[in-house]
N, C-alpha and C positions, 0 to 999 in steps of 0.2 A: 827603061827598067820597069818588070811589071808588078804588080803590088802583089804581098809575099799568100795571100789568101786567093788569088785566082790561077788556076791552072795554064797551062797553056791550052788551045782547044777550047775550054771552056768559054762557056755564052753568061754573062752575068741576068739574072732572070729581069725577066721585062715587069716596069713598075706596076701595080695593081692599082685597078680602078675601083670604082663605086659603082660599079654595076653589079648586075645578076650575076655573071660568068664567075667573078672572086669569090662570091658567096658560095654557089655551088661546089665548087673545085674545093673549099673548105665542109663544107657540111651537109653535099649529097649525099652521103652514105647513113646520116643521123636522119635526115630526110625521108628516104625511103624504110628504113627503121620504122621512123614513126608512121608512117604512111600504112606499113606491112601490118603496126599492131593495130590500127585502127580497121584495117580490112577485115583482120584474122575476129576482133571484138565483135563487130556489128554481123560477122558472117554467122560465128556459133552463138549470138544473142538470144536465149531462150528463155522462154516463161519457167522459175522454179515453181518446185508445187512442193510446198511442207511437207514433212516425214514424224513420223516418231510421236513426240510430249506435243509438239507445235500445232500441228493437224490435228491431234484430239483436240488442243484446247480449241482452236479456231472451228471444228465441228462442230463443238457445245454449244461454243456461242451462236452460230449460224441455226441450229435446232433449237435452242433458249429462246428465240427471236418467234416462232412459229405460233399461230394461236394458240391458246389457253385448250381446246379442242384437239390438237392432235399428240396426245398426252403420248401414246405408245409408240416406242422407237424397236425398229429390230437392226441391230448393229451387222454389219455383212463385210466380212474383212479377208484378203489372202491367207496364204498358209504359213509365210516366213513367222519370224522370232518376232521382227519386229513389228509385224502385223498384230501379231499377240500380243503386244504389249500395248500398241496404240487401243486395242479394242477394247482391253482392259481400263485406260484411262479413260477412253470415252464412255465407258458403263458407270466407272465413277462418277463421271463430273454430269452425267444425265440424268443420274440418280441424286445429287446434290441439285439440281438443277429442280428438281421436281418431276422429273420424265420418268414413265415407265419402260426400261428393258426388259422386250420378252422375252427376248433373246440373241444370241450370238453367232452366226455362222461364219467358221473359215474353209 
């Protein structure tokens, strides 16, 4: 008589070991997953460079830094919006700073 959960035909699955093979067969697919995003990270890993309020501010301070002697600044900046706007905070904070702007070019 054969027991009411096995089929005829059927092969009862062979017992799982403690090796590499059981693991894989369970969690190759999360594996390669993580494997994929670790590729895909280091591949597009790129130097960000500031935008906007951040970049001014981090320009002030790197020109704040400068001798006492190179008092005049000429600010030189793209054409977009937001280029306008950064050059605009970097005149401020150059001018609070003690620097003189001669001027502005976009």
């Amino acid at each position: 008589m054969s027991s009411p959960d096995s089929s005829p035909g059927s092969r009862p699955s062979p017992p799982r070991g403690l090796g590499l093979a059981p693991l894989l067969a369970d969690y190759g697919m999360l594996l390669v997953l993580l494997l994929l995003c670790l590729f895909f990270s280091i591949v597009t890993l790129d130097e960000q460079r500031p935008e906007g309020a951040e970049a001014a501010r981090q320009l002030v301070a790197s020109v704040s830094r400068l001798p006492a002697g190179a008092r005049k600044v000429l600010v030189v900046v793209g054409a977009g919006g937001a280029d306008a706007a950064c050059a605009a905070a970097v005149q401020t904070g150059l001018a609070a700073a003690g620097r003189d702007v001669v001027g502005v070019v976009a």
